[in-house]
N, C-alpha and C positions, 0 to 999 in steps of 0.2 A: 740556310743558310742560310752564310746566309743564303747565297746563292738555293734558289729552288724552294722552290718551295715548300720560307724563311723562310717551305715556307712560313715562316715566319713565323717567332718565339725570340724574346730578348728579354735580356735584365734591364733593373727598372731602379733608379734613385728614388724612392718614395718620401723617404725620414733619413734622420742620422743620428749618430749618440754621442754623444757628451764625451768630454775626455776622461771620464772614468769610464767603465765597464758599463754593457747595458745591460748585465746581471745584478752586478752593485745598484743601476740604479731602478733597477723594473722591482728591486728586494726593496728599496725604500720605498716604491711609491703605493707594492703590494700590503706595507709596515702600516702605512697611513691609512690605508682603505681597511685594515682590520680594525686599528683604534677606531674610526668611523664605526665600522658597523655593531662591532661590542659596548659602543656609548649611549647609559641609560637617556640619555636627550637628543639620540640620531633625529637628524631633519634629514630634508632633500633638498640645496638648493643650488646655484651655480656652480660655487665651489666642491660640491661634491660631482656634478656631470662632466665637472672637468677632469678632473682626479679620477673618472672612471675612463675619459677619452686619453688620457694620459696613457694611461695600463694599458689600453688595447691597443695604441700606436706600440708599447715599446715589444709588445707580444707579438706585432706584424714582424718584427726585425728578424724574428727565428720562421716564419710562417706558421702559425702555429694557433688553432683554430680557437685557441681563449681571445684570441683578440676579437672576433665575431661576439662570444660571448658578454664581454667586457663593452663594446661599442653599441650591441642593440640595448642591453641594461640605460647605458649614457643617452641612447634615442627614446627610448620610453617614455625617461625622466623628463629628457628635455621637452617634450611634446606636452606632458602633463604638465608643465609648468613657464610653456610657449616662448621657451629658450630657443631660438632661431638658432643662433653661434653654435651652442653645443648639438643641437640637432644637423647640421654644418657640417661639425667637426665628426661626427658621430657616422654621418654617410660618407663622408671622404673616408674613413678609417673603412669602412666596409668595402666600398666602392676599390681600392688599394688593394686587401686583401684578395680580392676575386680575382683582380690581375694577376695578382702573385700566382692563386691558384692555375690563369691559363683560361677563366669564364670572361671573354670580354666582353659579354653580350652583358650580362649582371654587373661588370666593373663600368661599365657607360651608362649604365643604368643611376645607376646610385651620385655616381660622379658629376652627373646631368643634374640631380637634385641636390646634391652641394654648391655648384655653380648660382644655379637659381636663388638660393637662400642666401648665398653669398653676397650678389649682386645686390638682390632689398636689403640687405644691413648692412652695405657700401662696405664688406670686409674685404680686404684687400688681400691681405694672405691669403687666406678662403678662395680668393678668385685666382690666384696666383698658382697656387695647391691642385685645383681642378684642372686648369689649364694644363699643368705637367702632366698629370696622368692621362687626359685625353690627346695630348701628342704623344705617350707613350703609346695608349690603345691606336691610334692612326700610323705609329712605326711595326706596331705588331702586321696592321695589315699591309705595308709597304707603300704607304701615302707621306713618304719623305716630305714634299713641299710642307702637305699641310702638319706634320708632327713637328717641321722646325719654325713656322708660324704660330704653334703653341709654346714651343719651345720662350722663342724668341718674345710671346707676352709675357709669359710668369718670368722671365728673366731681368724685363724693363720695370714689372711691379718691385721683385726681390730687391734689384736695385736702387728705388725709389725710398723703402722702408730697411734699407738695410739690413736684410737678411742673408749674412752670407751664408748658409749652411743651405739655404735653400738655393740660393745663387750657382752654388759650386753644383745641386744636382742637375741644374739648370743645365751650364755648362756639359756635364756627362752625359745627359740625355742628346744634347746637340753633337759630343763627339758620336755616342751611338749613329743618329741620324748619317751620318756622314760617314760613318763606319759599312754602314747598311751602302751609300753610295758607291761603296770603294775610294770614296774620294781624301786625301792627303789631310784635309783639314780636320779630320779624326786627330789626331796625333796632336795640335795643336791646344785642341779643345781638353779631351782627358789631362794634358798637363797640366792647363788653367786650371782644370777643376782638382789635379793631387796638389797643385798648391798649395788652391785655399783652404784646403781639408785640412792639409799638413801645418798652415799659418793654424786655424781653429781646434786642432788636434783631434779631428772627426774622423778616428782609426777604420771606421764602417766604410767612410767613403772611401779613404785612399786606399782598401785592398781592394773596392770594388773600380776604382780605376787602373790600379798595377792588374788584375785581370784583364781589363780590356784593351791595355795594354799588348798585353800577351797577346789580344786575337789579334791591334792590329799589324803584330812584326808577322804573326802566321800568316796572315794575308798575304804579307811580303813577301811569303817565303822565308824568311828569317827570323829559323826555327830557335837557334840558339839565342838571340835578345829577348822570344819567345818564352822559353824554358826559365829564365833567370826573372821575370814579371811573374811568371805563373807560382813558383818557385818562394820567390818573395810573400806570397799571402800565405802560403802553408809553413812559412819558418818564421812568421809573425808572432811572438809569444804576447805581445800585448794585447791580441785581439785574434779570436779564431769564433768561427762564423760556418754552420755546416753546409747553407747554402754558398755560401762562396766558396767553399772548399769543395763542394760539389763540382762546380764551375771550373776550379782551378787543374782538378785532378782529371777533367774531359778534356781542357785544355791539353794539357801536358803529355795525352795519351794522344792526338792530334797530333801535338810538332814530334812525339816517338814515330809514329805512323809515319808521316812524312821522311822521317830519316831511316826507315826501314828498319826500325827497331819494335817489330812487331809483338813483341813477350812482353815489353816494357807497355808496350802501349795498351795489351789488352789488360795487363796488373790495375794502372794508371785509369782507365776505364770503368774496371770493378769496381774498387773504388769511389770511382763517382757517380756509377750507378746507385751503389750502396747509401751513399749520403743523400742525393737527389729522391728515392723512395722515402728513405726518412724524415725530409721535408714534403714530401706529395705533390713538388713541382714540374709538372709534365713536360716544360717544354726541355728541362734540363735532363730528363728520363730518356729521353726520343734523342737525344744528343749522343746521351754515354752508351746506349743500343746500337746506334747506328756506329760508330768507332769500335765497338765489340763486334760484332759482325763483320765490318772489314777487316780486322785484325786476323781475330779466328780464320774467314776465309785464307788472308795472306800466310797464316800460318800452317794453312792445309786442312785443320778440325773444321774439316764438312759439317758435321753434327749440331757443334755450337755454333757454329754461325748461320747451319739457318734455322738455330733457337731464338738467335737472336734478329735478325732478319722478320721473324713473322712477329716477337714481342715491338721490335720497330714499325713495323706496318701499322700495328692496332693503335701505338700512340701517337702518328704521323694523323692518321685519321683521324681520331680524339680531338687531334688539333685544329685541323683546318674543316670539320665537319660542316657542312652546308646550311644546315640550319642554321648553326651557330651566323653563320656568314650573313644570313640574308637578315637576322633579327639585328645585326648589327646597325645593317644596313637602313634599317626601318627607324632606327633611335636615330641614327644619322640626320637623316631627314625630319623626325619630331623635332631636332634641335634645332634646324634651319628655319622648320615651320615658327617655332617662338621665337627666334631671331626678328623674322619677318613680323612678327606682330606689334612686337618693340618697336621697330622702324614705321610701320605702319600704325602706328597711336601718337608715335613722337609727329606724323607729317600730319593727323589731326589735328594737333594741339599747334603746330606750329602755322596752318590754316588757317585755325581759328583767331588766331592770334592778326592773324595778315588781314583778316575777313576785318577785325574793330578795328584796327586799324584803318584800315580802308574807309570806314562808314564815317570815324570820325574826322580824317585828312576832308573828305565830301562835304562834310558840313562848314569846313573853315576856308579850301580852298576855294578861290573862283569859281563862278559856274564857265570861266573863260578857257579855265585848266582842264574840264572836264573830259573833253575826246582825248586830249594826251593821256590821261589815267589811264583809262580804257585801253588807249592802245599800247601803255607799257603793261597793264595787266595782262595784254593778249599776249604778248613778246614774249614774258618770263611764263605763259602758263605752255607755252609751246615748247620753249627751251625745257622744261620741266619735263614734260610728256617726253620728248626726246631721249633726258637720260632714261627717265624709265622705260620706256621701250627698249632703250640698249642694255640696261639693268637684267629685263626680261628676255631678252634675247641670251644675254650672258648666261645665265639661270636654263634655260630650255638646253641649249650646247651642252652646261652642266648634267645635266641629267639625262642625255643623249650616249655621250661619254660613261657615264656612270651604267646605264643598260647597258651598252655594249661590254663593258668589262663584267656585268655578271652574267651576260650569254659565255666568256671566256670561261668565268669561272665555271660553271656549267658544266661546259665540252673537257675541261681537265678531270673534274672529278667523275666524268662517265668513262672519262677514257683510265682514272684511275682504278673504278669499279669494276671496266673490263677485264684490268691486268689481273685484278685481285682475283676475280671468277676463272679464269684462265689459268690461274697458278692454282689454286685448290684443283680445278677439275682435271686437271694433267697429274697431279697429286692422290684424286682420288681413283682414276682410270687408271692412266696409263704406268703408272710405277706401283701399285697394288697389285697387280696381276705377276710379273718377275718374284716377286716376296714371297707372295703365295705360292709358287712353284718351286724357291727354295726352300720354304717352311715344308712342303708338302717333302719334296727330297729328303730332307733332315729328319721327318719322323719317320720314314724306311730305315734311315739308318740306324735309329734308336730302335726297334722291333729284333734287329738283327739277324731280320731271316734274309738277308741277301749273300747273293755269292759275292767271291770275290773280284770278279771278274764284272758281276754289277753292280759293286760298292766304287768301281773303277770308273765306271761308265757314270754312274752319277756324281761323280765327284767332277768328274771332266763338263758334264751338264749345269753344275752347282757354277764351279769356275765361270764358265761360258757366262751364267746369267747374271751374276754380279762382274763381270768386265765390263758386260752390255749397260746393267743397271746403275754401273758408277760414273760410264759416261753420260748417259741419259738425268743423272742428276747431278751432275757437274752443270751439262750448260743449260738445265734449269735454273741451277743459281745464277749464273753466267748472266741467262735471257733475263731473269728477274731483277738483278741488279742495273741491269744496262734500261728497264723498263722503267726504275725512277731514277733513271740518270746520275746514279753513282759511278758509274766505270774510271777507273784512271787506270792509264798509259806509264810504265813505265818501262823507258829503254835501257838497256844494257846492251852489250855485245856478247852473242852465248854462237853456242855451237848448233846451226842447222840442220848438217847431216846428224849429231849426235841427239836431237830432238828424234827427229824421225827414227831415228833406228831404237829411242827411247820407246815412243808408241808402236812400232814393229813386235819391242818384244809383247806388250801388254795384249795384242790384239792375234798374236801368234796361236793361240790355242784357237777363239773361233773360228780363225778362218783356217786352223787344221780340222776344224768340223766337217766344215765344205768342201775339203779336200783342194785349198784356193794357194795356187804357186806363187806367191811374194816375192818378188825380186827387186833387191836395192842396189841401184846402180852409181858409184861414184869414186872419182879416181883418187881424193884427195878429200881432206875435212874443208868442210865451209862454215865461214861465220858468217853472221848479218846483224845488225843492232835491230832489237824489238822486244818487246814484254816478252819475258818467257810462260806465262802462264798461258796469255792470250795466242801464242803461237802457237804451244802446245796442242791447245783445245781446237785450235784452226785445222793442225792437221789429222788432228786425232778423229774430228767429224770427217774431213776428205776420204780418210784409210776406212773409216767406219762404214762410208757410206758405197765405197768402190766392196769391201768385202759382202754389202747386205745387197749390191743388187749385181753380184759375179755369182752366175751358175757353180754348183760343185763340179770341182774338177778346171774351173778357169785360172787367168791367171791375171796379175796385177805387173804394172811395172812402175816404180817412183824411179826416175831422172831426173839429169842436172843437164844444163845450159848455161855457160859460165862467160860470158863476154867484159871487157873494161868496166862497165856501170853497173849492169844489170846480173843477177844469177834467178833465174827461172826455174822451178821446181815444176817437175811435171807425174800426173799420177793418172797413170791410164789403163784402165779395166777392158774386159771385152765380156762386157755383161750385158744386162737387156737392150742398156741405152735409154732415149725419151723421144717422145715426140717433140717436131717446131711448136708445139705447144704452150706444152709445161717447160721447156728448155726457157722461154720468155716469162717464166712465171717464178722459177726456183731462189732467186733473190729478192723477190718482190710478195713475197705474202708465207703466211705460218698456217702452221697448223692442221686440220684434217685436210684442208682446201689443197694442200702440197706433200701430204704426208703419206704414204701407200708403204705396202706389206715387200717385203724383200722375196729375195727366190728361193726362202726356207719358210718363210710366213712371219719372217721378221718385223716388230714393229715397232716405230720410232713416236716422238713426241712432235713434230714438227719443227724444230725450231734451230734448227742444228744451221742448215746452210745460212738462216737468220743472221745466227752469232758470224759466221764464215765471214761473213760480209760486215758484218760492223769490227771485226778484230783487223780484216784486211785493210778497211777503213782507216781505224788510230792508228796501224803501223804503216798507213806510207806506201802499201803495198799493192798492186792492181792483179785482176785473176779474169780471167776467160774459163770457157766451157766449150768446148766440142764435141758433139754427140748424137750419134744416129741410132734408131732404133732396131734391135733385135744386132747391134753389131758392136755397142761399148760408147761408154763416156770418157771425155780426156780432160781433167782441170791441170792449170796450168796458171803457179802463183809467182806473180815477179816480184822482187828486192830489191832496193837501193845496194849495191856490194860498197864495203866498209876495205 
């Protein structure tokens, strides 16, 4: 998002196209480069490495990896014939593409060397060019300031040489920026920039800004102004664009999402999975996954959604991979380093300058003037040391700040590394072993030598282990989704006692295993507002966890407490019970560390009371525990009453 880690992946104004087609004109300029290369007098000179840099800019517009092709050709030439410009344009055109692809480590790289060549041929575009791309790569990392400080030079250049076409990406990237912020002055900026598009008739831009458009009413929440921006790029017949329609169709599957119109959203989603593979841009693959995956879940397909869940992992990773981070990180500072050398040659030369200066005022002034010299030479060499010292101080801070934020980074991706090992090995342990013992069931039954009597009995064993096994990966997904902070809350007003008596029936067979008395006590229906999925699985762990640690042959009791504000749900077992122990321990950590064998040898994943607790959390809701050992546990969950 952007939220979380955006983290971070954006569209990007690179180029734009003409108000004709930029099929019409990638066909002209591919028309030109063949008369070129079938002409018995082919040369190599300007005009041709331009005419190559041409093609490969208008080949970035699809992403589409002849523009690589098309740009090193233009680098070659240019090199063998010490064309700076095209050599220039030839790493921007590279440098652009690698963004596209989602490499920002090789998109700074190259970018950095367009800069450089720029600056010695005083090219002004060129510098303007570079500038926007590396505030794009400083917004991919969510270095806001410094991407609207680049923003804001290539904007004062474009302005100067009247480039609106570049002006207006200028403009998009700045509403981006502020988009990233949350902040209002998004909406401002994207207009400016569909103006000038729309004044220039630069169809690429303006559906790349009626898309972001669209995200920022989503942010609003206001899905429907949403729908009608997103909407607008896909019934555009003058111009259709797979990567924006990529964009448009993840968009659209978002604000369904949001209105609860989950079919539409995962359709809308395929969709833009589908396009975004076809262009090979990651950060828009990792978009339309993760909206597949919430959807599926919301729609109940366990299955596809956490198909889609582990293909989201792998591209969420892809993305923000460490390496990637720190190489960034290292060009960062190469760029500072030659900053500094420029300054550092410019205060030589303007030394040196001050030094003849000096020698020759010596020889003309008075030998009467001479201690004033000296002592204004001493005044400014101190004031001088001064700023540099503050300079240098500034500069130290900087990169005080900067370690500490990659110690940050750090502790997220071990802590991401840990979830990831945690889901595979609960994956590979603890849910393969139930499988196995329904596989092993099922091929008894295929052999056909059982009776009937123990085709009964395994069938009631089968039942038993897929109840156990679909709760056990329920709030696996549950735990996993709330582990990279996707969870959302939504309230409704639903039926309380009809939840419970929902999971009463589902759990009714194991606990007729155990011979375990159920009793639900209540005199009338109650409602309360809260997620119904999350309340489900709230109480579905409570029921689960009183049946795995109630002796055969005990009994359970769910009650109601029903006063003005409050309704109190109570569920009380007279099973082993816990020690002051673990009783201080069962909401506060996962896993083997809290996870133990029921009083049939039942066994759990850890993570159940986990979820308990973050569900009772987003609904508003407070829970106790009372429980003595060898004599019963009592939970006992309040509501706000509606």
């Amino acid at each position: 998002m952007f939220k979380k880690v955006l983290v971070l992946a954006i569209f990007s104004v690179l180029s734009s196209f003409s108000a004709f087609s930029q099929q019409k004109k990638l066909d002209q300029l591919l028309s030109q480069w063949k008369k070129l290369s079938l002409s018995a007098q082919q040369k190599t000179d300007t005009n041709t490495i331009n005419l190559l840099n041409s093609i490969g800019n208008e080949y970035m517009q699809t992403v589409s990896d002849s523009a690589f092709i098309f740009s090193d050709k233009a680098l070659a030439l240019s090199k063998s014939l010490k064309y700076n410009k095209g050599s220039s344009a030839a790493y921007a055109n590279i440098g652009k593409m690698h963004y596209m692809k989602g490499n920002y480590d090789l998109s700074l790289h190259f970018v950095l060397t367009s800069l450089n060549l720029s600056n010695q041929i005083n090219d002004k575009a060129g510098v303007a060019g570079a500038s926007n791309v590396i505030g794009l790569i400083y917004l991919a990392q969510k270095k806001t300031n410094l991407a609207l400080a680049e923003f804001r030079k290539a904007a004062k250049i474009n302005t100067s040489i009247n480039n609106q076409t570049k002006l207006s990406a200028n403009y998009f990237n700045a509403g981006l920026t502020y988009l990233e912020a949350k902040s209002d002055s998004a909406l401002r900026y994207f207009l400016l920039s569909k103006s000038i598009s729309t004044k220039i008739h630069d169809e690429h831009l303006i559906a790349m800004a009626n898309n972001r458009l669209g995200d920022y009413f989503l942010q609003k929440s206001q899905t429907h102004k949403a729908i009608v921006y997103y909407s607008s790029v896909l019934k555009n017949k003058k111009y259709q664009n797979d990567w924006e329609n990529s964009f448009a169709y993840t968009g659209l599957a978002k604000c369904y999402y949001k209105q609860g119109k989950f079919k539409e959203a995962s359709i809308n989603s395929e969709k833009g999975l589908s396009l975004a593979q076809k262009t090979n841009t990651k950060w828009d693959i990792e978009q339309a996954l993760r909206v597949l995956h919430e959807s599926f879940s919301a729609l109940g397909d366990s299955k596809k959604a956490y198909k889609y869940l582990l293909m989201d992992k792998i591209y969420s990773d892809s993305l923000f991979d460490e390496s990637k981070e720190k190489e960034i990180n290292a060009l960062n500072l190469k760029q500072q380093q030659a900053e500094n050398e420029v300054l550092i040659k410019k205060n030589q030369i303007a030394e040196e300058k001050e030094a003849t200066s000096q020698m020759v005022t010596l020889i003309i002034i008075l030998i009467a003037l001479f201690l004033m010299i000296i002592t204004l030479i001493t005044f400014r060499n101190a004031k001088r040391n001064k700023k540099l010292y503050q300079a240098l101080q500034k500069k130290t801070d900087f990169i005080a700040a900067q370690n500490e934020l990659i110690e940050q980074k750090n502790e997220e991706l071990n802590h991401s590394n840990q979830t990831k090992d945690r889901l595979f090995s609960i994956i590979g342990h603890d849910l393969r072993g139930p499988f196995a013992t329904m596989l092993g069931a099922l091929e008894l039954f295929k052999t056909g030598e059982l009776e009937e009597e123990d085709k009964q009995m395994m069938l009631d064993r089968i039942l038993e282990q897929m109840t156990v096994t679909s709760a056990m990966l329920e709030n696996l997904l549950a735990w996993a989704n709330s582990q990279r902070e996707g969870l959302k809350t939504q309230s409704i007003t639903l039926s309380l006692t009809g939840i419970v008596n929902e999971i009463l029936g589902v759990f009714v067979m194991v606990a007729g295993e155990k011979n375990i008395q159920i009793i639900h006590h209540f005199e009338e229906p109650l409602s309360i507002k809260g997620d119904p999925d999350q309340i489900r699985i709230l109480f579905q762990n409570l029921v689960a966890n009183a049946i795995k640690f109630t002796k055969p042959k005990g009994k359970i009791v769910i009650s109601y407490l029903v006063n003005e504000s409050t309704i109190k749900v109570s569920i009380k077992d007279d099973g082993v019970g816990m020690t002051e122990e673990k009783l201080k321990l069962i909401f506060q950590e996962s896993g083997k560390s809290i996870s133990t064998y029921g009083t049939k040898k039942e066994k759990g994943i850890g993570i159940g009371l986990m979820l308990v607790k973050k569900f009772i959390e987003l609904n508003n809701a407070t829970i106790t525990v009372i429980s003595k050992e060898h004599e019963g546990t009592e939970f006992v969950v309040e509501f706000t009453r509606i």
